[in-house]
C-alpha positions as a printed NumPy array, in Angstrom:
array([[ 30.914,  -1.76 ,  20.614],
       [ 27.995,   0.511,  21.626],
       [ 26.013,   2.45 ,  19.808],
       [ 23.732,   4.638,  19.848],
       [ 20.347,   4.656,  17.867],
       [ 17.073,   6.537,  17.443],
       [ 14.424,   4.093,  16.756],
       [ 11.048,   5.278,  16.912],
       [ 11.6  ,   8.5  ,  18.424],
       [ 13.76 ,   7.095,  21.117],
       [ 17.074,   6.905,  21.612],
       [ 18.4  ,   3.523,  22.63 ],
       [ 21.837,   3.034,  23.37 ],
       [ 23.026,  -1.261,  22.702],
       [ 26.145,  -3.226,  22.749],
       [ 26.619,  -5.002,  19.293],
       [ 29.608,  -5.285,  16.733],
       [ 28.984,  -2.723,  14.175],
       [ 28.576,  -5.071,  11.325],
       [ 25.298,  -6.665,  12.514],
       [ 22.24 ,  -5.856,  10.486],
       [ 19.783,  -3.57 ,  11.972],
       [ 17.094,  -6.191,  11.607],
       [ 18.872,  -8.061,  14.569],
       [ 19.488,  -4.963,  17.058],
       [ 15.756,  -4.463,  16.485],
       [ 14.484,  -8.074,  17.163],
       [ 17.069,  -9.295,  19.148],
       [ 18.436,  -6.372,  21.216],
       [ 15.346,  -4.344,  21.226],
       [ 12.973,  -7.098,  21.479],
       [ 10.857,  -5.043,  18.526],
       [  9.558,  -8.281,  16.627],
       [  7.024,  -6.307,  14.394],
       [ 10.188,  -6.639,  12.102],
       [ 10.166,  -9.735,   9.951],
       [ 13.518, -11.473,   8.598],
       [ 11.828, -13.191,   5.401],
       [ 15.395, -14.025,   3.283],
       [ 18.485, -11.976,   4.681],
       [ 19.385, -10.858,   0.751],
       [ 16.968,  -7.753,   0.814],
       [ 14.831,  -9.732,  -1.531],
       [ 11.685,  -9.957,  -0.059],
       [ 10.589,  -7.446,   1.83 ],
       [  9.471,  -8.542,   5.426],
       [ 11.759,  -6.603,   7.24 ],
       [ 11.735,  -3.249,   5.495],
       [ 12.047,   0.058,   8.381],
       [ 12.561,   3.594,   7.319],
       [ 15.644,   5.022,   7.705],
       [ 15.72 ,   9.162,   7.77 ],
       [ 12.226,   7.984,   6.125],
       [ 13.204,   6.288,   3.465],
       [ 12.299,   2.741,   2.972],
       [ 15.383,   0.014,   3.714],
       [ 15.761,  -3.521,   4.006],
       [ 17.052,  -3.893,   7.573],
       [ 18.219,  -7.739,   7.354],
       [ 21.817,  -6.137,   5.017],
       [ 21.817,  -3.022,   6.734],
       [ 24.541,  -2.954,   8.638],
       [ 24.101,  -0.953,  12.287],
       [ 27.159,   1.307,  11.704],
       [ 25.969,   2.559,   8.03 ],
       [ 22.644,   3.731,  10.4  ],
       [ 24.251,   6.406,  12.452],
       [ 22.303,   9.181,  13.875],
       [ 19.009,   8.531,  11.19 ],
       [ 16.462,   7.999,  12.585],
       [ 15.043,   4.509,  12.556],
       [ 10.613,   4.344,  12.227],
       [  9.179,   0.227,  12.437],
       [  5.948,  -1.099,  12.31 ],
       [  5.603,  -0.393,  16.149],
       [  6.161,   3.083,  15.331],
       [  4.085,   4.096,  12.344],
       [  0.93 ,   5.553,  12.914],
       [ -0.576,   8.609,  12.532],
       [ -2.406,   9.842,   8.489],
       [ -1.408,   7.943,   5.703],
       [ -0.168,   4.83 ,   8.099],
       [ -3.67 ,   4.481,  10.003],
       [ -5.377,   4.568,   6.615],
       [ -3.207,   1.942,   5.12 ],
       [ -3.635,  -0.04 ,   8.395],
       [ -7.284,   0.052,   8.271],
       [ -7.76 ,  -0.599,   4.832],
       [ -5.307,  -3.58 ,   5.295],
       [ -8.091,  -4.628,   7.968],
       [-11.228,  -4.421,   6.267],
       [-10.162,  -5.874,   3.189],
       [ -8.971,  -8.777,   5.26 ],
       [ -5.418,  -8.796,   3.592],
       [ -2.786, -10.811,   5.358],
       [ -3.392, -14.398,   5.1  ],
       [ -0.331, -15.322,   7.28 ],
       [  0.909, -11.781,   8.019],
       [  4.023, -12.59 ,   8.224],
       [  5.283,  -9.972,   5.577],
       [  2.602,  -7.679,   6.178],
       [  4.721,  -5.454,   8.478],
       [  6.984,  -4.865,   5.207],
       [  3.58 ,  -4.676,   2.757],
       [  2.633,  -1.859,   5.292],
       [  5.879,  -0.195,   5.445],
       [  6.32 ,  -0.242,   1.705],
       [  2.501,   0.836,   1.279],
       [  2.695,   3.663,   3.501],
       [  6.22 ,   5.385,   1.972],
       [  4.211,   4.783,  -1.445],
       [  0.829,   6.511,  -0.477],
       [  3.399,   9.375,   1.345],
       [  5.019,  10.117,  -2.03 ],
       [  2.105,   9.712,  -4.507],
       [ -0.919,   9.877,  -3.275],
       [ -2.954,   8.625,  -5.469],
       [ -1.273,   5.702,  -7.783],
       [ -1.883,   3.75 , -10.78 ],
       [ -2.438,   0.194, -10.229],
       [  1.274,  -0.033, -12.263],
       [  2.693,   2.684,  -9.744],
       [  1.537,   0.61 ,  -6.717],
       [  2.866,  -2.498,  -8.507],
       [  6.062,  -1.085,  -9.191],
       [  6.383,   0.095,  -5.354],
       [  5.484,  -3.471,  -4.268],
       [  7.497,  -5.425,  -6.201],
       [ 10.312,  -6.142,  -3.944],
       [  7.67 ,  -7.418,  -1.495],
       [  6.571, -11.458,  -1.578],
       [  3.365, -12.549,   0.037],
       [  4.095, -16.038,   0.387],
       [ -0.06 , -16.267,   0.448],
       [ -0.277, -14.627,  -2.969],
       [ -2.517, -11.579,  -1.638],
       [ -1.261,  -9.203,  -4.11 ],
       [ -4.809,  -8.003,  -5.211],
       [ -6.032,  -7.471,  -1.946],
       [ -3.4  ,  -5.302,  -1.167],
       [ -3.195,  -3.482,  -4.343],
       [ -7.213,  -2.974,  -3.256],
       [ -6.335,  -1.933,   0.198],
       [ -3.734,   1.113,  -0.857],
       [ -6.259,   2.418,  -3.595],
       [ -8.406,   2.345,  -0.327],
       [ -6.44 ,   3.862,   1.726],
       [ -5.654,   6.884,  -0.777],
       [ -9.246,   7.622,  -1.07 ],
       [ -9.836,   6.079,  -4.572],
       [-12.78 ,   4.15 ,  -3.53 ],
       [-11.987,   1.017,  -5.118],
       [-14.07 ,  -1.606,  -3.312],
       [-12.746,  -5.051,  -3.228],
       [-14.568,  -7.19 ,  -5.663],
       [-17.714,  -9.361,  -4.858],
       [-17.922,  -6.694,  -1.66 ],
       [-21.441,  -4.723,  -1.196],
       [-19.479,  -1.498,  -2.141],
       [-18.648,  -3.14 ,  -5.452],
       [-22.698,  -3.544,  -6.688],
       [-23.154,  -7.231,  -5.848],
       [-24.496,  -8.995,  -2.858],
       [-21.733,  -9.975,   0.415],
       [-21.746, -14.274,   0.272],
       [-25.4  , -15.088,   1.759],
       [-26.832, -12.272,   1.58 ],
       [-30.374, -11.563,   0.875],
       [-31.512, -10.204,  -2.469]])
């Protein structure tokens, strides 16, 4: 069936039954990998998009529940709060593996878009349907204080008051 879909500011137009997830139109149709599948149960988080900008799990979303939303990815964020969270996510050295980092970003940047500023238990809250199979949850609870300006260096850094690893004194 075809169907018609704005991802990223562009309208693509695809061939797919309407009851295939959104996460496959994307990675397989598309060829727009940035996507991650992670469980298919909309557990953990790797392949969260925005639809009509709000965050969604796009490995249960079926195409035809989409319809004329617009669709934003990882390849398509950028641009305020999204280049803050993406170069906080850098300098903090966050992903390990990366392979849920493009929904840690996703999730990240909706959060800093709707509260600015969070509480470590509002960032937690926003990140809990997100696994990091590496564990990196402090680093990127560190990285979206960054990224909204709270100036919370990442421990053991020379921002936080001690020496970087072999550095003089």
């Amino acid at each position: 069936m075809k169907t018609t879909l704005r991802v990223n500011d562009t309208v693509r137009t695809i061939d797919v039954d309407d009851d295939t997830p959104l996460l496959w139109v994307l990675r397989d149709e598309l060829s727009m990998t940035g996507t991650k599948f992670g469980c298919g149960r909309a557990q953990c988080g790797a392949c969260t998009v925005y639809v009509d900008g709000e965050p969604m799990r796009s490995c249960v979303l079926a195409v035809k529940h989409v319809g004329d939303r617009p669709v934003t990815t990882i390849e398509g964020l950028d641009g305020g709060v999204a280049d803050r969270v993406q170069e906080a996510w850098k300098s903090l050295q966050v992903p390990q593996c990366g392979f849920c980092q493009s929904g840690q970003v996703m999730t990240a940047v909706a959060l800093l878009s709707e509260i600015p500023k969070p509480s470590d238990a509002q960032i937690d809250a926003a990140m809990a349907g997100n696994i990091c199979r590496c564990a990196t949850y402090d680093r990127i609870r560190q990285a979206i204080h960054q990224a909204a300006g709270a100036g919370r260096p990442a421990p053991g850094t020379p921002a936080a008051g001690r020496p970087a690893p072999g550095a003089s004194s």
